[in-house]
N, C-alpha and C positions, 0 to 999 in steps of 0.2 A: 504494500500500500504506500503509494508516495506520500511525502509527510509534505500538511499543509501549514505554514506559519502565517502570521498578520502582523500589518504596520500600524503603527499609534493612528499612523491615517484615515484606518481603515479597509485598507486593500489587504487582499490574501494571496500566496506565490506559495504554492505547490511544485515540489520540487519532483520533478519529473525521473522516469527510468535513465534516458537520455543524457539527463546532468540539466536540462532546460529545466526555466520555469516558467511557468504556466499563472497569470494574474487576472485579478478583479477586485470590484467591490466584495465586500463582507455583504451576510446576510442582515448584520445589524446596520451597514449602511441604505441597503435597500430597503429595507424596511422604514428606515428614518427620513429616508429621501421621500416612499410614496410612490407615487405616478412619476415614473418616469417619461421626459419629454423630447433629449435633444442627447445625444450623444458628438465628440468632437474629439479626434485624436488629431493631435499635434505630432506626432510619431509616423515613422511609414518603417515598411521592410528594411534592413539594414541600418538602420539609423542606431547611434550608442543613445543610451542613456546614462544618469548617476540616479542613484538612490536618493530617494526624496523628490526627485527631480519633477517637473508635473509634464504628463504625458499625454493630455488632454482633459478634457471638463463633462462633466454630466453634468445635465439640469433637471430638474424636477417643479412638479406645479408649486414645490418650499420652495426651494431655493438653486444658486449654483453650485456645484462641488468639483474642486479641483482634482484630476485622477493621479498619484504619485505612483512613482517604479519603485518597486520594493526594494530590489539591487541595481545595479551596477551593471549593467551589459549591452550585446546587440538586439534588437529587435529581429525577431526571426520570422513573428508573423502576428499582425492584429487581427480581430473579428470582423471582418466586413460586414457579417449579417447584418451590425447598429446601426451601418447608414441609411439602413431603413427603418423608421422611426417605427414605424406597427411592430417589428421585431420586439423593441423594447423592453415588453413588459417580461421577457423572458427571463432579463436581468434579475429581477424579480422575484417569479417564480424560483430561480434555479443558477444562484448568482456565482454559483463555487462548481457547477457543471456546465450547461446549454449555454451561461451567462459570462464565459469569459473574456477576459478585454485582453491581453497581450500577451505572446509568448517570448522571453529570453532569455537570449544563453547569455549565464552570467559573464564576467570576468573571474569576479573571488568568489568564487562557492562557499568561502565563510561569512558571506553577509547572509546568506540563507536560514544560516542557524544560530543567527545574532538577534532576529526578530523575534516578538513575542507568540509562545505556545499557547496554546487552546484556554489553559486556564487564566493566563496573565491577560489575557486580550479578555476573556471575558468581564475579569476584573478592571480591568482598563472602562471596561463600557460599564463598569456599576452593575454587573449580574454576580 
């Protein structure tokens, strides 16, 4: 089972067979966001990122929310489905599966296991 970790931000990076990691929203950011409205990557195939870095913006009928890269690497591939807005809600429903925003291969594969686990993220959000 790939181990999934989470950023104080919000985002979740599942660290793949591969050495890739696989990103999104949290289910407690989707749930906090609501209806989702407008998704926007700043990001394309091959492009680097740094961690923390923002990689595009989700909107919601709240509010806007900046998307941050969990680590440090290349982009290998975003979800194109979100540029279709009816997609959306899928985010939603199913924000750690169907709902993923980007995949990358790190540089330091120890920023993977420097983020917060299952129970510190929970605690983080006041569960």
């Amino acid at each position: 089972m790939a181990e999934v970790r989470y950023a104080q931000s919000h985002e979740w990076a599942r660290l793949e067979d591969d050495g890739s990691v696989t990103c999104g929203i949290t289910q407690h950011a989707a749930d906090e966001l609501n209806e989702l409205t407008f998704l926007e990557y700043r990001v394309a195939e091959g492009d680097t990122v740094t961690q923390g870095q923002e990689f595009g913006e989700i909107d919601s009928v709240k509010s806007t929310s900046p998307l941050n890269a969990p680590v440090d690497g290349t982009v290998l591939a975003i979800n194109a489905r979100f540029e279709n807005e009816d997609d959306l809600p899928a985010i939603n429903a199913s924000p750690q599966d169907e709902g993923w925003l980007i995949k990358i291969q790190p540089s330091d594969s120890a920023q993977h296991a420097s983020l917060l686990d299952e129970a510190a993220y929970q605690e983080h959000c006041g569960h």
